[in-house]
C-alpha positions in Angstrom: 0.0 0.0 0.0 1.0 3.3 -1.4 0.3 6.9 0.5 0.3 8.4 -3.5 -3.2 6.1 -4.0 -5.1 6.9 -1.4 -4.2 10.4 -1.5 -7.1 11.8 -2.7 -9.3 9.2 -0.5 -7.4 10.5 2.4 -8.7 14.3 1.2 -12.2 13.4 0.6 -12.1 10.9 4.2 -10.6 14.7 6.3 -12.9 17.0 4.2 -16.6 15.0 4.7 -17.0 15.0 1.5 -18.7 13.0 -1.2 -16.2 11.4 -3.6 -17.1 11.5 -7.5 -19.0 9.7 -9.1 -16.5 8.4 -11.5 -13.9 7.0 -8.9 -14.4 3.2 -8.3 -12.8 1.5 -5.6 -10.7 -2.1 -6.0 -14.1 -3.9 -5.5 -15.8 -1.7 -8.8 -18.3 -0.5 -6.2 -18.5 3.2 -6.0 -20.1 4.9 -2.7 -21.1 9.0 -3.3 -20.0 9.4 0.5 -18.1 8.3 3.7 -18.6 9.8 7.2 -15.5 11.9 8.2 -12.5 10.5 10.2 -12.3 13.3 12.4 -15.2 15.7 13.0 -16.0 18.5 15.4 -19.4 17.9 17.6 -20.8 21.4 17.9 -23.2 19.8 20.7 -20.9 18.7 23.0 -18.1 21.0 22.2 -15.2 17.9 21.1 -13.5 16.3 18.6 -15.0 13.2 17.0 -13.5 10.4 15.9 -15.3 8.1 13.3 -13.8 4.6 12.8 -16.1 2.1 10.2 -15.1 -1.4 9.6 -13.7 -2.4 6.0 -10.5 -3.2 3.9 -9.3 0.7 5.1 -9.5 0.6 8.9 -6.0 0.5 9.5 -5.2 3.2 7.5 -8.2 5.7 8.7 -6.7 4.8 12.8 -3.8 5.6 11.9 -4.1 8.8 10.2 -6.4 9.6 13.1 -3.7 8.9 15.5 -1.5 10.9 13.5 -3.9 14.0 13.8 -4.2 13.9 17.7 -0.3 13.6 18.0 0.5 16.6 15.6 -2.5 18.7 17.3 -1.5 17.9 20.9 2.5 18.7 20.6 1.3 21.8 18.6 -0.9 22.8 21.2 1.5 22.1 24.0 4.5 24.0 22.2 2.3 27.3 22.3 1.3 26.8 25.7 -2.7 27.1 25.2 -3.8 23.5 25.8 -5.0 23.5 29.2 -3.5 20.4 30.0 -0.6 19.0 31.9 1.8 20.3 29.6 0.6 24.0 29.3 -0.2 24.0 33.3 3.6 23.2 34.0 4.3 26.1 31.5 2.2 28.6 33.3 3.5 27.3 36.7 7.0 27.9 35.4 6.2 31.4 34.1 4.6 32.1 37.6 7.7 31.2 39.5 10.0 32.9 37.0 7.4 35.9 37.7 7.6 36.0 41.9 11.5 35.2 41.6 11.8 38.6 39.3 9.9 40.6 41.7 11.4 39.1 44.5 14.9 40.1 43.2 14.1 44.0 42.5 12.9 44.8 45.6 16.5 43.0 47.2 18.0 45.6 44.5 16.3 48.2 45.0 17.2 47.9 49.2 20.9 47.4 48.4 20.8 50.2 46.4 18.6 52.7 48.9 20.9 51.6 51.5 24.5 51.9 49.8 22.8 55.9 48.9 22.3 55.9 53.2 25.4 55.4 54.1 27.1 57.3 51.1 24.7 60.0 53.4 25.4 59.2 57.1 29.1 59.1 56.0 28.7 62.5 54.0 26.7 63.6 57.2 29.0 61.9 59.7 31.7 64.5 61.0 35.2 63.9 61.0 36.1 65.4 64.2 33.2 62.8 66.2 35.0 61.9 69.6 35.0 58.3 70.7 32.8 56.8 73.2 34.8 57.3 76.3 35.3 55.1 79.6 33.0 57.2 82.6 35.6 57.5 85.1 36.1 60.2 88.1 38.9 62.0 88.3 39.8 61.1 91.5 39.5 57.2 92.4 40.0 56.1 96.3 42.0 53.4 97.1 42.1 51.5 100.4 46.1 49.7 101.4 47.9 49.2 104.2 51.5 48.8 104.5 52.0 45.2 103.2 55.8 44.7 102.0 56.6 44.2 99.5 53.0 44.7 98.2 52.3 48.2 99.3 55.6 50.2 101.8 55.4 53.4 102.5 58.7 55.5 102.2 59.9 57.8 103.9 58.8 61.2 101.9 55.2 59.3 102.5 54.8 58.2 99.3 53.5 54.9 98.3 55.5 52.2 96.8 55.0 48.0 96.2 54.3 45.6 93.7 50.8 46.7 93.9 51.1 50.4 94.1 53.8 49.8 90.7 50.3 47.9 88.8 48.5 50.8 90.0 50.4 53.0 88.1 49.9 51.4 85.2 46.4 51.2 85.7 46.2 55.4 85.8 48.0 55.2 82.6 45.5 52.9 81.4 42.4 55.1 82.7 43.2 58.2 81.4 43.3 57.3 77.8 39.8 55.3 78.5 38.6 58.3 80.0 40.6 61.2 78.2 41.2 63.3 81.0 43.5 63.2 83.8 43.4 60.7 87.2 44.2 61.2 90.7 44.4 58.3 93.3 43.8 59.3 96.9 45.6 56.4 99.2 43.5 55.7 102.7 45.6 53.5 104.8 42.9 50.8 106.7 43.4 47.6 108.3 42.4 44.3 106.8 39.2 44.0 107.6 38.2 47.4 107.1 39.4 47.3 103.9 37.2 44.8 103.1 34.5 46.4 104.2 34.6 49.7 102.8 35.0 47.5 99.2 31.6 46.0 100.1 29.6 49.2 100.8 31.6 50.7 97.9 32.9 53.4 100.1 36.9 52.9 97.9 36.9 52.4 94.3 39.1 49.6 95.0 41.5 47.9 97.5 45.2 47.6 96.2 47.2 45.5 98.9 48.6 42.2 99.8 44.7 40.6 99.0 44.3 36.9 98.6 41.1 35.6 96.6 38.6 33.4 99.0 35.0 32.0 98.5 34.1 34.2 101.2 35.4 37.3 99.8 34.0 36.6 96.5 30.4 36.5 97.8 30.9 40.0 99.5 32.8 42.1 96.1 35.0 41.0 93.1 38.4 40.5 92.4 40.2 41.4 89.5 42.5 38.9 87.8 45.2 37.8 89.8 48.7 39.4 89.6 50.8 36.6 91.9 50.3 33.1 92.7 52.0 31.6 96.3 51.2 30.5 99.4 51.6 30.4 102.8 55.4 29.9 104.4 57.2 28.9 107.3 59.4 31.0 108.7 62.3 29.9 111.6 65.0 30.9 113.6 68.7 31.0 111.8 69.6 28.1 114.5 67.5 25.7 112.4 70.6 26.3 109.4 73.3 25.1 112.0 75.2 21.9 111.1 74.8 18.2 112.2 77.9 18.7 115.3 76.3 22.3 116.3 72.8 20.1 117.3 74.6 17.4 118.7 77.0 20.0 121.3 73.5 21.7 121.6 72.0 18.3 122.9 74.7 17.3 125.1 74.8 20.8 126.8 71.4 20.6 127.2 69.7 20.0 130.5 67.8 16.6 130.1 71.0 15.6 129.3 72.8 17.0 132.1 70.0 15.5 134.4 70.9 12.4 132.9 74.2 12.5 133.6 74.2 14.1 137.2 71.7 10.4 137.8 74.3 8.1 137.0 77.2 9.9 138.8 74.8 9.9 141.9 74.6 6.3 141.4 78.3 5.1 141.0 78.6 7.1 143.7 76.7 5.3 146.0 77.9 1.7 144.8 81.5 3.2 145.4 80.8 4.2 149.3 79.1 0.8 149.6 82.2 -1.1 148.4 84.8 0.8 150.3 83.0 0.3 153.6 82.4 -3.2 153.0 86.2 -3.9 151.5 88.3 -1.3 154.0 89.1 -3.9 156.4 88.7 -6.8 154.7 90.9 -5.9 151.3 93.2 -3.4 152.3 95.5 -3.4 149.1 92.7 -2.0 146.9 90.6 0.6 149.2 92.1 1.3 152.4 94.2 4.4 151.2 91.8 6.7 153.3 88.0 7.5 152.6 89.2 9.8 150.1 91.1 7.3 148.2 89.2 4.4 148.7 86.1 6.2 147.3 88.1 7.0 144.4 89.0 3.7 143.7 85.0 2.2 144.6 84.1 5.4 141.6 86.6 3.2 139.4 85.1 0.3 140.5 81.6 0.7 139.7 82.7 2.3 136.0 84.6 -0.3 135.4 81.7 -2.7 136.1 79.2 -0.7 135.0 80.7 -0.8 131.1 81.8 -4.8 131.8 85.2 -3.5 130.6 86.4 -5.7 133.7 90.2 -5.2 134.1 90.8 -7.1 137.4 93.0 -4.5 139.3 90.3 -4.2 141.9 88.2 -6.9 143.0 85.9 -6.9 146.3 86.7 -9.9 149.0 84.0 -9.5 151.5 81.1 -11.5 151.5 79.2 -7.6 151.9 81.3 -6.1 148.9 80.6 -9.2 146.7 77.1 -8.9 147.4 76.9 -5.3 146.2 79.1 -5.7 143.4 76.7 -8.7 142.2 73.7 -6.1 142.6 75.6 -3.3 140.6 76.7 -5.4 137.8 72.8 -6.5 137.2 71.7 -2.7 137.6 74.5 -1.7 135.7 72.3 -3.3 132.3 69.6 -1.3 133.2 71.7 1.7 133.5 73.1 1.3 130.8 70.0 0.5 128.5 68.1 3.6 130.2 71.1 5.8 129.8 71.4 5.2 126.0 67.8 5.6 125.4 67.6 9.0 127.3 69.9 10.4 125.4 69.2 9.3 122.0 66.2 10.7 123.1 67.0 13.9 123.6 69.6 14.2 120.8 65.8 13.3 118.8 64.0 15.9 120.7 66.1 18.5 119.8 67.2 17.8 116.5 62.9 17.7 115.6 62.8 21.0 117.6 65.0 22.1 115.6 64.4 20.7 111.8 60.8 21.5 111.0 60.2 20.2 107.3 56.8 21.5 106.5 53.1 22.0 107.9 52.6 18.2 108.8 55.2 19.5 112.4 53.7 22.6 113.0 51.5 20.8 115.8 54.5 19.8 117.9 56.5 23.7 117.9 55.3 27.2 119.3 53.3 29.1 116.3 53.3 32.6 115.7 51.2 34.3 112.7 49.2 37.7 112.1 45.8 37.7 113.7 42.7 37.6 111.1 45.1 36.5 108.2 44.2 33.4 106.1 46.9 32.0 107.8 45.2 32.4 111.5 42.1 30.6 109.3 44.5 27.8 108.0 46.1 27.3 111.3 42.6 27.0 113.4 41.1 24.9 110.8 43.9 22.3 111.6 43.6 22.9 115.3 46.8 24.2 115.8 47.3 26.7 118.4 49.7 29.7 117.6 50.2 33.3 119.3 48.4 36.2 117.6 50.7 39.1 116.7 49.3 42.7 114.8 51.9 42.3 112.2 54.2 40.4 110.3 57.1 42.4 111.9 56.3 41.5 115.7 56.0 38.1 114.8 59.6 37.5 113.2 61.0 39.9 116.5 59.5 37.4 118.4 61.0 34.7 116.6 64.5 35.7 116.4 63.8 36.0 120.1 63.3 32.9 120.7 59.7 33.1 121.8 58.6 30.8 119.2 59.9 28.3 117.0 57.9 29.4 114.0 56.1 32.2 112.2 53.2 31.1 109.1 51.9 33.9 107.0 52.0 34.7 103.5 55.2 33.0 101.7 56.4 36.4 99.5 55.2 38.7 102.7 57.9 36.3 104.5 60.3 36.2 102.4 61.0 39.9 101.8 60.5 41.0 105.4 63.4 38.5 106.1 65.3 39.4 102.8 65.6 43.2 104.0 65.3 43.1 107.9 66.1 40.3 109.2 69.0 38.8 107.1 71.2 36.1 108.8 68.7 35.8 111.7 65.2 34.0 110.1 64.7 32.0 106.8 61.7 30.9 104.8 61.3 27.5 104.0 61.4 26.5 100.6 58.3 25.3 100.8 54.6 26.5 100.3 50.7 25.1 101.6 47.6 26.5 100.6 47.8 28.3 97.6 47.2 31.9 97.5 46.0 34.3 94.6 46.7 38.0 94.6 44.2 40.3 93.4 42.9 43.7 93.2 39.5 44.2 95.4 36.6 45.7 93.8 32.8 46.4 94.4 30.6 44.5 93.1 29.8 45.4 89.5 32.8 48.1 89.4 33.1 49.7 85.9 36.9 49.5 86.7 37.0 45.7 85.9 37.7 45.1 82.3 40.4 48.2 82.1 42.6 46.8 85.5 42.3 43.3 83.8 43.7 44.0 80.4 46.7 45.8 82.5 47.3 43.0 84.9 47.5 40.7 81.7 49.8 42.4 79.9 52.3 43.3 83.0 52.4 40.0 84.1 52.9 38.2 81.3 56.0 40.5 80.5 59.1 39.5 80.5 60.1 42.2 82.6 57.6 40.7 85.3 60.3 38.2 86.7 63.1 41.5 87.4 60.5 43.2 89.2 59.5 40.4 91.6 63.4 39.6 92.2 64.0 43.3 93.0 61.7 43.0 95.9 61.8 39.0 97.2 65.4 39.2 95.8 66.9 36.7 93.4 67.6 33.5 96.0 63.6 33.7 97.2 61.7 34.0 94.7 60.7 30.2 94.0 
């Protein structure tokens, strides 16, 4: 089958129309008309399809087919079916639509406010001053005379590690604040230091202040400048050799008592042989009661040690008898004698070697009354004497009306570094760690500026020569 045949059938078959009269098909049998293939229904408003049976069927359906597929992709490709194909079309549109407006609005804002601040900076004027730290121009400061945190010299000016940060504080304030800054110094004690700091009667407390959980709840702290502890400070005798404790020990009086004992009792073993032996064993201890107790002191020594030499041996039943009771005694003598004074050599070589805090119950304790190390030493139980200062403390130790002083390990260390060289020593050693801060009321606008100081001084290198200057270089550790 040829399209070129049924060309003109085809024509006729789309058209409705009748075909001549003078066109035959194969069979001879001519027919004047053929319903149409495809048709519009003006009643229902569709397309219709006509399909009739016969040797062309095939042919018509697929030429129909044909006709839908060509009128539905043309359709589609001009977006006016309303179908799945044009409703995807006009979605996309739609979005492409919002998306646009959505963009020039975003445009137009960037634009509007690059023109604003074109403006504010245009408007803005070049001399504006900088926001500026709100600070008095005189700040109070509580202290006390703390060496080598806060000394007063002798012109009555101020001086210490603390009074140094200070400094450098000011320096600080006045180019947060732009204008000068005094610092008026009121000397208090400890405690009403503290409490002016609560009841934000100072600006701040600049001393030898140690960070606590109970300070913290009453004010703040800043951050701390020095880390230590408490120390132990003792008498220069505690630095004396091995031989300078052990002529110490034998001079002393337990051991004199000790010794004065066993004289009394070779004494009396001696007058108890020569009585017995005068008469009976002349040779050895009748040279007169002078002599022959002489020679009963050499007796009972001799015995007493169980050297036994022979030169002078008792005859008499009497002398033999007490010679037999001193040579039995003469272990226990012995035995007790050794043990008394290894005892006392001990004694005194503990009184006078204390290692640490574990010995401070066992010597006389001196510290500086309501100090964190009164509170460290009656937490532990351990009794001590009170003193106002650090300085009447170590007077009292070099003394020698304590064995001890414990209080704050640099406070220690540079009151004996300058005063009391050659007669008191810290320990190296340090207990209950200590932080060193600035006091401050609660809230204090002061915080941030003092912290960024404290920071960069400490973490200086010139940090380390300024604590040596004042602990000095052997004391610092």
């Amino acid at each position: 089958m040829t399209f070129g045949k049924y060309r003109k059938t085809l024509m006729w078959i789309c058209r409705g129309q009748e075909r001549p009269a003078s066109y035959r098909g194969r069979s001879g049998v001519g027919t004047n008309a053929r319903p149409p293939l495809v048709a519009l229904d003006p009643s229902r408003g569709r397309v219709k399809f006509g399909f009739s049976t016969g040797r062309n069927a095939w042919a018509r359906a697929f030429v129909a087919a044909m006709f839908c597929v060509g009128v539905v992709c043309l359709w589609g490709v001009c977006g006016e079916l309303p179908g799945v194909v044009g409703q995807d079309t006009l979605n996309q549109e739609a979005l492409n639509q919002q998306a646009s407006n959505q963009e020039a609005p975003s445009q137009e804002s960037a634009e509007r406010d690059a023109v604003s601040a074109s403006q504010g900076e245009d408007a803005k004027p070049a001399d504006a001053a900088p926001v500026r730290l709100m600070v008095p121009d005189k700040l109070v400061v509580a202290t006390r005379e703390v060496p080598p945190f806060a000394m007063r010299s002798e012109d009555s000016q101020w001086t210490g590690i603390s009074i140094d940060l200070l400094r450098e504080v000011k320096a600080e304030l006045e180019v947060e604040s732009g204008h000068d800054i005094a610092f008026e110094f009121r000397e208090m004690s400890l405690a009403d230091m503290l409490d002016a700091v609560e009841n934000s009667e100072v600006d701040l407390a600049a001393a030898a202040i140690t960070m606590n959980y109970e300070r913290e709840k009453r004010m703040d702290f800043t951050h701390s400048f020095h880390t230590s502890g408490l120390g132990i400070a003792v008498g220069a005798k505690q630095r004396r050799s091995g031989w300078s404790g052990i002529v110490d020990a034998v001079l002393s009086k337990t051991f004199l008592r000790i010794v004065a004992g066993l004289f009394l009792a070779m004494l009396v073993s001696a007058v108890g042989i020569y009585l017995f032996e005068r008469r009976h064993n002349r040779e050895h201890f009748d040279h007169g009661w002078m002599k022959g107790i002489a020679s009963g002191m050499w007796w009972a020594a001799v015995t007493l040690t169980t050297v036994g030499y022979g030169d002078k041996v008792p005859k008499s039943l009497g002398g033999r008898l007490i010679g037999l009771v001193w040579m039995f005694a003469g272990l226990f003598i012995i035995a007790g004698f050794t043990a008394a004074v290894t005892s006392a050599l001990t004694l005194t070589e503990l009184r006078m070697r204390i290692n640490g805090p574990s010995e401070l119950s066992g010597v006389k304790v001196a510290t500086v009354e309501g100090s964190t190390s009164a509170d460290y030493l009656r937490s532990r139980h351990i009794l001590s004497v009170k003193h106002k200062d650090v300085d009447s403390a170590l007077k009292s130790l070099v003394a020698n009306q304590c064995d001890v002083v414990v209080y704050d390990a640099p406070i220690l260390r540079y009151q004996t570094y300058q005063n009391y060289s050659g007669e008191a020593f810290v320990l190296p050693v340090t207990f209950e760690r200590q932080n060193y801060a600035f006091a401050l009321p609660s809230g204090s606008p002061l915080s941030e500026v003092i912290n960024r100081v404290l920071l960069r001084q400490t973490s200086s290198p010139d940090w380390d020569d300024v604590l040596a200057t004042y602990f000095g270089e052997s004391q610092q550790k």
